[in-house]
C-alpha positions as a printed Julia matrix, in Angstrom:
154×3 Matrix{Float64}:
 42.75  -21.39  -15.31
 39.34  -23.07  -14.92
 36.83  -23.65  -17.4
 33.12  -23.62  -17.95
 31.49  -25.48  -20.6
 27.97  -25.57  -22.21
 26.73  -27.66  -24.7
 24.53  -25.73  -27.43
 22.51  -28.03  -29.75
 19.88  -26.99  -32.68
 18.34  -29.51  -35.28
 17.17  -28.14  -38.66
 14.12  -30.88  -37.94
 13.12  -30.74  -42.02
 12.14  -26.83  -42.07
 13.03  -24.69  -45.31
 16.3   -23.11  -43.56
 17.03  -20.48  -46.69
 13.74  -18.77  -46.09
 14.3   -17.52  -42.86
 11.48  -19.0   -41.48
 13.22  -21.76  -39.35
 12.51  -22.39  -35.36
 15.16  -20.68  -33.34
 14.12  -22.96  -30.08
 17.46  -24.67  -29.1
 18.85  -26.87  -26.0
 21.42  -25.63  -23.31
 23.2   -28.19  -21.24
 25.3   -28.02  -18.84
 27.89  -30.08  -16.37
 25.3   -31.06  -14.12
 23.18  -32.48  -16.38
 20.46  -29.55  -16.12
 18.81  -29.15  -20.19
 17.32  -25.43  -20.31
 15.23  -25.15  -23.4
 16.15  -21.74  -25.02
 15.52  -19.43  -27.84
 16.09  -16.1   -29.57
 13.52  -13.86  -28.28
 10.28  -12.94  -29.62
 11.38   -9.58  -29.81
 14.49  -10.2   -31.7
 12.87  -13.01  -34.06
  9.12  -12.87  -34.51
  6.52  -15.75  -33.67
  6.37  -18.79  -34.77
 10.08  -18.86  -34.93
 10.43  -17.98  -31.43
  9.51  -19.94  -28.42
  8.33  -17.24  -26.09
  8.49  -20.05  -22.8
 12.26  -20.5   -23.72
 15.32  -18.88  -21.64
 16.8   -15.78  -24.76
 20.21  -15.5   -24.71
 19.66  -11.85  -23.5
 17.62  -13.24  -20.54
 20.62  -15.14  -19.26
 23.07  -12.3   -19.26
 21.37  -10.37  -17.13
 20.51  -13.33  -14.85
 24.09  -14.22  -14.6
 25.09  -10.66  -13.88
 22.5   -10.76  -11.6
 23.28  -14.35   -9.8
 27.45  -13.82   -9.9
 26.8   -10.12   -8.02
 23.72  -12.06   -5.41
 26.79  -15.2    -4.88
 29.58  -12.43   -3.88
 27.25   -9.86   -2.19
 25.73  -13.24    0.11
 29.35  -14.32    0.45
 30.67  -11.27    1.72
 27.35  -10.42    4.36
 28.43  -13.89    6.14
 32.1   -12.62    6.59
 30.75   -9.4     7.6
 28.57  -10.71   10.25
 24.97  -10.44    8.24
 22.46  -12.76    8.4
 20.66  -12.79    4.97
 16.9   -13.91    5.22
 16.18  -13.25    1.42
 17.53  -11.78   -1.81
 15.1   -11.15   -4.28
 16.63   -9.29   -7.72
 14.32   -8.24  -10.18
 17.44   -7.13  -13.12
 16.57   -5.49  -16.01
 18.67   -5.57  -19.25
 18.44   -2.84  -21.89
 19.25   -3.76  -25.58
 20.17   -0.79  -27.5
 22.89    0.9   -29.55
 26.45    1.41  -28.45
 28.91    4.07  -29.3
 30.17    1.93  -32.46
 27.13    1.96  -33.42
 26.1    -2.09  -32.42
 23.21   -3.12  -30.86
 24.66   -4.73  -27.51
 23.48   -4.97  -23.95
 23.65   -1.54  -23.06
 22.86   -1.5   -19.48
 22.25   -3.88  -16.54
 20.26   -2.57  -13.69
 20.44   -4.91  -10.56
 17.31   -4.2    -8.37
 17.66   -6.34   -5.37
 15.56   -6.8    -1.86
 16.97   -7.93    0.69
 15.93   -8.92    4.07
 18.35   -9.38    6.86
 17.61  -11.34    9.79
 18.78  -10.48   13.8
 19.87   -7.53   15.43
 22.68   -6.93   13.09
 21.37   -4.84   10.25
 23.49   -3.57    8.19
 23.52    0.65    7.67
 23.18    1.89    4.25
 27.1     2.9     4.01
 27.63   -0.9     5.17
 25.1    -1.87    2.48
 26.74   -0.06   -0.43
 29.75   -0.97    0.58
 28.88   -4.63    0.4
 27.3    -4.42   -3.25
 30.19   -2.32   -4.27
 32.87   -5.41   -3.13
 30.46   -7.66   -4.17
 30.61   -5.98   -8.46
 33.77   -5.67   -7.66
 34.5    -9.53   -7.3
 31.78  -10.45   -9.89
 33.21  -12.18  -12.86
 30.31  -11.4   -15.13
 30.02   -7.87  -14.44
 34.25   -7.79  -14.81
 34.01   -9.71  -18.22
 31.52   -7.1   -19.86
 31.66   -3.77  -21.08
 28.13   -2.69  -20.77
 27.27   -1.16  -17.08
 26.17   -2.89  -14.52
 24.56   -0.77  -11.72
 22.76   -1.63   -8.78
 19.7     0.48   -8.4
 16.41    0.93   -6.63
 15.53   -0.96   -3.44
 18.29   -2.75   -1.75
């Protein structure tokens, strides 16, 4: 089995903590060494608490859904004999209620562009064929229950 780590640290730094009114603005690391300021998000936890310029937990998800299905999907268009000029994915996650009743991720919607390069051009059977091996293979999208979909412009 492998394993991923991350390395989560917050600091009280003197604020009233019972109150409420404490600074949710936290550090990520991770293996590499990379520090990612984040945060709850303003529209979770209100201003000043928030830090509106940090990464939100929510934010990530749906970047890593979005990254882990771009990683397969560029994989498999090399073995397939595509030439991938650009991948642009503007995701959206929606935050809502589930069917227990929970406020969870309710939805993913991958939107990506992509540009292919060459003669080779893939049709749009190949194309949804290659985004439907690539969620297939993504480990994100196979590790949540919410929907992940792949909409719009591809």
């Amino acid at each position: 089995m492998k394993e991923f780590e991350a390395h989560v640290a917050w600091q009280r730094a003197g604020q009233d903590f019972l109150d409420g009114r404490y600074s949710r603005a936290h550090d990520w690391r991770f293996d590499g060494g990379l520090q990612v300021p984040a945060s709850s998000s303003p529209l979770s936890v209100p201003l000043p608490m928030s830090d509106p310029a940090a990464v939100d937990p929510e934010e990530a998800l749906v970047a890593a859904a979005a990254s882990c299905h771009m990683l397969f999907f560029l994989s498999l268009a090399a073995q397939r004999g595509f030439t991938v000029d650009s991948y642009v994915d503007n995701a959206i996650g929606c935050l809502g209620e589930d069917g227990d009743g929970r406020v969870a991720m309710t939805r993913i919607e991958l939107r990506p562009a992509i540009a292919f390069a060459g003669e080779r051009q893939p049709s749009r059977e190949e194309l949804d064929a290659l985004h439907h091996a690539a969620h297939a293979r993504c480990y994100i999208a196979n590790s949540l229950k919410t929907e992940v979909l792949v909409v719009g412009e591809r």
